[in-house]
N, C-alpha and C positions, 0 to 999 in steps of 0.2 A: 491678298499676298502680303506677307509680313516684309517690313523697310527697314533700312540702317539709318538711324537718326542718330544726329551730334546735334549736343546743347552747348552754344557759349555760352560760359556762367552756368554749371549744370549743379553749383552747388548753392544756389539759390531756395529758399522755400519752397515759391511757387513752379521753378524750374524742376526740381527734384522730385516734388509729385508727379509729375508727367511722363518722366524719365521712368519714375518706378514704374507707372501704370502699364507704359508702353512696353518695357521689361517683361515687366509679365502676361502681358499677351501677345508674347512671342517674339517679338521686335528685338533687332542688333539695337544696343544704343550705346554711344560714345559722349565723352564730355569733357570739355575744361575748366578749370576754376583758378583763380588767383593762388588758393591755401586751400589744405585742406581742412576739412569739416566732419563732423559726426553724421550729415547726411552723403557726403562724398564716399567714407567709409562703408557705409550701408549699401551703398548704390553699387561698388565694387562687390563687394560681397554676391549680391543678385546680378554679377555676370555684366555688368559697366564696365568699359575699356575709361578708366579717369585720365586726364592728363593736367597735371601741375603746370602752368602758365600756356599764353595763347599764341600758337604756333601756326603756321597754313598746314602745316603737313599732317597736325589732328584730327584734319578732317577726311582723309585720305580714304577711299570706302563709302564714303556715304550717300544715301539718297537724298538724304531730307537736313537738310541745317535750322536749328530752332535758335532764335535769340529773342531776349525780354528788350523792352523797350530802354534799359543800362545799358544794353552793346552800343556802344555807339559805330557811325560807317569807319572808322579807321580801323578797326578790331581788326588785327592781320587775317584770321579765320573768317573775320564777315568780306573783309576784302577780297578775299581768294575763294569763297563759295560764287562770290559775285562773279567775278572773272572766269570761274570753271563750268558759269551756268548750274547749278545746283540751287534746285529749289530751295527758297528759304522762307521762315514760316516766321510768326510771330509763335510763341506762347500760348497764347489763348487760342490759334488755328488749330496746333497740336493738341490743344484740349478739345476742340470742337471735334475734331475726327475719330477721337474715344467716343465721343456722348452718339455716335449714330448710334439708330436703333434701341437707344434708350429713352427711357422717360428722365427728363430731362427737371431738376430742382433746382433753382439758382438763389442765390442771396447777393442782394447787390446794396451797395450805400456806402457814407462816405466813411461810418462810426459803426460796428458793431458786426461786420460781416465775417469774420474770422468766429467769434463767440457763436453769434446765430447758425454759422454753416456749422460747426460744431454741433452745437445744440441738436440739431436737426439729423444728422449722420446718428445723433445715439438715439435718438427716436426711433428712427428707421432702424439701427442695427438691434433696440430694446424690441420692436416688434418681429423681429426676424424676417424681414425679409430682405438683408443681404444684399446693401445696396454699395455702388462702388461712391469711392468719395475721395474727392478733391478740394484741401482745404489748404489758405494761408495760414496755417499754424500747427504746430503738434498737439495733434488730439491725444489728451493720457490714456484716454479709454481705449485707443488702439496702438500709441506709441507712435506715432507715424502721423504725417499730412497727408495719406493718401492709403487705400485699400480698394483691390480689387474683388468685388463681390459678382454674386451669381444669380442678382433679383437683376428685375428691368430696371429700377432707379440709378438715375446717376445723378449723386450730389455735388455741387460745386460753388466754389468760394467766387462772383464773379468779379474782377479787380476794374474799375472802371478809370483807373491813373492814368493810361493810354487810348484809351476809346477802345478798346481789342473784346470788352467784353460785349460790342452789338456782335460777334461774330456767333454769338448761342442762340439757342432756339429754345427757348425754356415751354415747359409745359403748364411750370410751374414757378411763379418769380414770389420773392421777399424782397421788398426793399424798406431798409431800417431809417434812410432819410438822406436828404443833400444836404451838402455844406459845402463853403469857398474852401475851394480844396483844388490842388494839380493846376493852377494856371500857367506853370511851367508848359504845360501841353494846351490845354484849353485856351488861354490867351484871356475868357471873361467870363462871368459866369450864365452868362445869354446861352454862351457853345455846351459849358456842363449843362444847364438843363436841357439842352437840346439832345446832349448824350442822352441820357436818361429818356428822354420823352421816344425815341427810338427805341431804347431797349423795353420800353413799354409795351411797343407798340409790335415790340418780338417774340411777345410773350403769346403764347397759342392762345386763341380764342375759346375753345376749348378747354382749356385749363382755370386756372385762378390766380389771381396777383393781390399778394398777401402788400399794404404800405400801410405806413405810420399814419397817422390820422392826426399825432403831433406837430408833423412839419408840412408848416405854411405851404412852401416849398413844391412837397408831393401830392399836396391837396390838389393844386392848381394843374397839374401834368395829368394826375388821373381822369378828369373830365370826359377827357379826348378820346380813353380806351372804352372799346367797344365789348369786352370779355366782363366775365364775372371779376367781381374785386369784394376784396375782403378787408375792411379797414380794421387796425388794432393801436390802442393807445391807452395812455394814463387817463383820459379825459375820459366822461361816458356817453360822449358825441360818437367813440368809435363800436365798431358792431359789438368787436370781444377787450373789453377793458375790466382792470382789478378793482377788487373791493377790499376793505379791511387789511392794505397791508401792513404789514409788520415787519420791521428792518430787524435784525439779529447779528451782530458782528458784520460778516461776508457772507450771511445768509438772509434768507427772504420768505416770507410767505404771504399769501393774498388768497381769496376766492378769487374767480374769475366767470365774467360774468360775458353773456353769447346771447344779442339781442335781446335783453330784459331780461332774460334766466340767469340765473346761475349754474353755471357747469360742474363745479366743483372746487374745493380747498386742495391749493399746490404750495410744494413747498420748494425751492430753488437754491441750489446749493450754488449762488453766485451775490455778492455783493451788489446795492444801488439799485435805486427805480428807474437807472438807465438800461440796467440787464431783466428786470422784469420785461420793460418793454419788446427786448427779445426775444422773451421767452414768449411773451403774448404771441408774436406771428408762428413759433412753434406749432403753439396749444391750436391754433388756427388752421395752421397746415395739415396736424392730425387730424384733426374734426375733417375737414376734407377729403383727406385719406380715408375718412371711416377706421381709422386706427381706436383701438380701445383705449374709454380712459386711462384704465390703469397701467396702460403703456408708457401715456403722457405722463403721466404722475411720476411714474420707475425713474423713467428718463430725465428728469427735472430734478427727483430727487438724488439721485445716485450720480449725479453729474460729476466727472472728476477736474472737470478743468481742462482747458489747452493752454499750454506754455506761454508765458509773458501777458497773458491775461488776468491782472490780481493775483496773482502768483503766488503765494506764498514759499520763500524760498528757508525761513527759519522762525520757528515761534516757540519761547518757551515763557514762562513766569515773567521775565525784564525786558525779554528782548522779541521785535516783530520785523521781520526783512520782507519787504514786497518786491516783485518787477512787473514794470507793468510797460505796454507797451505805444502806450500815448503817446504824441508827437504833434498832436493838433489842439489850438487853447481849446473847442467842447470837450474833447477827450478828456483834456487833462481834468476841467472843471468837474466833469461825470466821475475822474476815478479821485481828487482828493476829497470828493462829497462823500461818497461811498467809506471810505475809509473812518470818517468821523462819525460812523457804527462801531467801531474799534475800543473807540474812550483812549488813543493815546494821550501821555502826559503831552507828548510835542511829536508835531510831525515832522521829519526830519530829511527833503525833498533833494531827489541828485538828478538834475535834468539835463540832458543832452540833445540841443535843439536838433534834428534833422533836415538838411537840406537850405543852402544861400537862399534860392529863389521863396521857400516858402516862410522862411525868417523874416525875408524882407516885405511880401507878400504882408500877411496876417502879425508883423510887428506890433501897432496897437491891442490884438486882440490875446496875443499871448502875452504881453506883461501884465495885463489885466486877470490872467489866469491861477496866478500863486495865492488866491487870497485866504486860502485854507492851507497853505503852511506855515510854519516855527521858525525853519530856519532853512534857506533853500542855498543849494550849491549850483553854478551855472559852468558848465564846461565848453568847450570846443563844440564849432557845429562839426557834426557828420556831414561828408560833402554829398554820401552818396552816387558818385561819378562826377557832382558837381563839379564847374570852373567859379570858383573863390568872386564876391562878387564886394569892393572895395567901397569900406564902411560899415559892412555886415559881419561881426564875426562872438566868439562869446563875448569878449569883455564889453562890448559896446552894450550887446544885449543884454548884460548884467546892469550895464550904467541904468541902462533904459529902468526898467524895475527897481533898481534903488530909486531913482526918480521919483516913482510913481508911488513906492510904497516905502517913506522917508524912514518908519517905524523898525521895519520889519529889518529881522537877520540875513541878507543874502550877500552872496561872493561867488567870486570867480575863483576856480582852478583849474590849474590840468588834470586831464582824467587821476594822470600818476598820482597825486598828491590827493587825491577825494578821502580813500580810504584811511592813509593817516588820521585826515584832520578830522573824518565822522568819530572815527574812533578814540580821538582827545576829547571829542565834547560829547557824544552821546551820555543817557542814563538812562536809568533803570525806568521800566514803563514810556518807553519814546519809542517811538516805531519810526523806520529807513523806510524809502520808499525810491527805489532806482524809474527812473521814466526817459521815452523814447527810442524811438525806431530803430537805431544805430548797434555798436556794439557795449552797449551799459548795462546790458543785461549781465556781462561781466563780473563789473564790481557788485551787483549784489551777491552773484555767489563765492565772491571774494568778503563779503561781511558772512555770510552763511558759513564760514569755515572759520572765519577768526571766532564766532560764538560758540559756535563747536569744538573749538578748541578749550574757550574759555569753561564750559559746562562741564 
């Protein structure tokens, strides 16, 4: 029997995929959001009741109340579902309740789950068989974080920030690696790996669990699992690891090689031999699928990108605009490597830390991060719902890294004032590079129009 669900915050990424899914198979769904947005818009359109700020009375109707782990208990709507008795779900229950009776994909880790779950959706959509998919990011190949298909597969981005992602039952897992990540929630990193060694251990027997062979980390949890596993990595310790590769700008090519064979020569329409290694658990999951090479190969090669993934937002003869969506020092170290395929004259870095607790958190490990850039700008952290946490804020974070790197060009400003000052000092053959989570993906397409303008 089809429900009325309301989402607080329905204009979220991962919120708004759910919303759409449930939409269209048939479900009322209502929602609030702070502003609107370009997926808010979307959502109205496919028959969303939206509402502009958080009210009790928007939830009036409903069965089912979804909130992400941002709501926090004051939320007047979370307050007043409490009170009315009305079931209330996390996010990822909402997703859980889509995936019955499907065959069930997950990609889970701390770095690269958004790209990989991508990855993997155009595999499955390159071989046709029409699978539905749930991802943290806009897939350009479909326009959308989310589609509802009409095969058994359902692909999913699984988010492990909150713990919500042991709620799947995967038939089929990827995981791309751990890192000290979310201790806001976790508290150490004993409890994250412990996440993890659950969602291991959730993965059907049955099925197969695609992990990095890279990270120490997932070496040590895999033991335990009693299922088939498939290990993929740079090293050639792992079953499916590259040969021969070859960097190219923000593209890539390698053989790839499947227990002492070689499988074939792929060419990967993604920057960095951090996104090979995504691509590796891919190549992996087809071969298990019995999916045809030259599926694998379409799908790697014809990849178009998901949003704030290396992004390219403007590139012509002088000038190169990135976003990228980095917010953790591996991140960031994997995307300014990656870049320096490019040959710019200077990299030209605008980072926006995300999040008090994990500033303060991983502080050593991110001023250690910039050492592949020119000239870096530090802005305001994004609070992310945070409450402000005294002695953490950008400029200290700026002091930090002047500190540490006496040499190098970096400062503080306000987001307002970035785009002035790139544009007093840029030149000709310097590549932008906007980074993290927050709303900075912004100014780059605020650079993307002034060169557009300039051309």
């Amino acid at each position: 029997m089809n429900k009325s669900y309301h989402f607080i915050g329905i204009g979220g990424i991962g919120m708004s995929g759910i919303a759409q899914l449930l939409l269209l198979g048939g479900n009322r769904v209502s929602g609030s959001d702070l502003k609107e947005n370009k997926r808010t818009q979307e959502l109205r359109l496919l028959g969303a009741d939206i509402y502009l700020g958080h009210n009790p009375v928007n939830i009036n109707g409903a069965d089912v109340v979804v909130y992400s782990s941002a709501v926090k208990e004051d939320n007047p709507e979370f307050k007043e579902a409490k009170r009315s008795g009305l079931t209330l779900i996390k996010r990822a229950q909402a997703l859980a309740e889509l995936m019955v009776d499907k065959t069930v994909i997950t990609v889970a880790g701390s770095h690269g789950k958004t790209t990989t779950t991508s990855l993997v959706s155009c595999l499955l959509l390159e071989a046709g068989l029409s699978p539905t998919v749930a991802i943290g990011g806009i897939l350009k190949k479909i326009d959308a974080n989310a589609c509802m298909g009409s095969g058994k597969f359902f692909v999913a981005e699984a988010d492990e920030s909150d713990g919500s992602f042991l709620y799947y039952k995967p038939k089929y897992s990827i995981i791309t690696n751990i890192d000290y990540e979310h201790f806001d929630y976790y508290k150490s990193f004993d409890k994250e790996l412990d996440a993890f060694r659950n969602f291991i251990a959730a993965t059907d027997r049955d099925g197969c669990l695609f992990c990095c062979n890279d990270d120490i980390n997932l070496k040590g949890l895999i033991k335990g699992y009693g299922g088939r596993v498939v290990t993929f990595g740079l090293n050639s310790q792992a079953d499916l690891y590259p040969k021969d590769i070859l960097l190219k700008g923000l593209e890539s090519e390698f053989d790839c090689i499947y227990k002492g064979s070689l499988i074939s020569h792929f060419s990967l329409k993604l920057g960095g031999e951090h996104n090979i290694s995504n691509a590796l658990s891919v190549i992996a999951l087809g071969l298990e699928l019995g999916i045809g090479i030259e599926f694998i190969q379409s799908a790697l090669s014809d990849y178009k990108g998901s949003a704030r993934r290396l992004e390219v937002k403007f590139k012509d003869k002088d000038y190169t605009v990135l976003d990228d969506y980095a917010h953790h020092p591996t991140e960031i170290r994997a995307t300014l490597k990656a870049v320096l395929n490019l040959s710019p004259k200077r990299k030209i870095v605008v980072f926006q830390p995300h999040r008090f607790t994990r500033t303060k958190l991983l502080l050593e490990e991110f001023i250690k991060s910039f050492d592949n850039a020119d000239y870096l700008i530090i802005t305001d952290i994004y609070p992310a719902g945070e409450e402000s946490i005294p002695g953490i804020d950008g400029r200290s974070f700026c002091k930090k890294i002047k500190e540490y790197s006496k040499d190098k060009e970096v400062y503080f400003l306000p987001k307002k004032e970035i785009v002035g000052r790139v544009l007093e000092i840029v030149k000709p053959k310097d590549l932008i590079i906007t980074l993290g989570a927050g709303d900075i993906s912004r100014l780059s397409d605020e650079f993307a129009e002034k060169f557009k303008d300039k051309a």
